[in-house]
N, C-alpha and C positions, 0 to 999 in steps of 0.2 A: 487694270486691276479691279475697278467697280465693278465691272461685267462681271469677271471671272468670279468674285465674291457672291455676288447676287445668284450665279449660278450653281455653284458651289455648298449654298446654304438654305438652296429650295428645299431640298429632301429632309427629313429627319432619320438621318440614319441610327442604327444602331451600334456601330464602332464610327466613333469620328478622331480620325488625324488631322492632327493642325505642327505648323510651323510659327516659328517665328515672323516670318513674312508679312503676315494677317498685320504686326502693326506699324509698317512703314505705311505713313501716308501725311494726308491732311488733318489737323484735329476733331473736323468737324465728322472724317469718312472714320478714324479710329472710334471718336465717339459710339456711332450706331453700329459699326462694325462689333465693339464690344457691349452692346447691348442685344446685337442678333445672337454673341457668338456665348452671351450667356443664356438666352432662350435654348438655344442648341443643346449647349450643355446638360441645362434640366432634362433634356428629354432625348437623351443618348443613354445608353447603357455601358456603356467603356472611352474612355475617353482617353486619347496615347499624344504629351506634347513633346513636340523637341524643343527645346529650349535652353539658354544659360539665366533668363530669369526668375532669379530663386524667389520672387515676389507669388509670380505667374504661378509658382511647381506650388506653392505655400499656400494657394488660396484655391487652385483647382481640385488639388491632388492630394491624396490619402496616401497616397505609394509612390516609389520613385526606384527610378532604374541611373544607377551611376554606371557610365563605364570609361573604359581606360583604352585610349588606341584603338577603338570598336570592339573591344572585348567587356563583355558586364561581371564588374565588380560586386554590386549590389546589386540587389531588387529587395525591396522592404519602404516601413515607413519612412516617413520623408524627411524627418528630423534626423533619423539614423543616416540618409543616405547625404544629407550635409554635414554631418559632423564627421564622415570619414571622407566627404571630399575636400572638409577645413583642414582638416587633420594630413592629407597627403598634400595640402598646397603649403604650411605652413615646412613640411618635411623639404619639401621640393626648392623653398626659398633660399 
């Protein structure tokens, strides 16, 4: 998974996707991992995460995409896009 990473994060692209993936590891490989993968960031022009960490969506991301069964419910800011994912899970309990 180091290799793959190190490879991964030579380029500076201009759309970067990321998964969750990036943070299963050692503390010390997450460490610099999320210290590359904030370099990245700065200097990417669109940045697309999959994720359930609403920490991760809250401190990268301006905008968020909710969806339901692969289908998109939302696309908007990201506060809206958790208060109607609260809102269907609270429905849903």
């Amino acid at each position: 998974m180091r290799l793959a990473f190190s490879v991964s994060t030579f380029l500076n692209p201009d759309i970067l996707l990321m998964d969750e993936w990036l943070w299963v590891s050692d503390a010390t490989f997450v460490q610099r991992a999320q210290e590359r993968m904030d370099e990245m960031v700065q200097q990417t022009r669109i940045l697309v995460i999959a994720t359930h960490a609403e920490y991760l969506i809250q401190q990268m991301c301006n905008k968020a995409a909710y969806l339901r069964r692969g289908e998109l419910v939302f696309f908007g800011p990201v506060e809206e896009a958790f208060a109607l994912y609260r809102h269907e899970a609270v429905l849903a309990a």
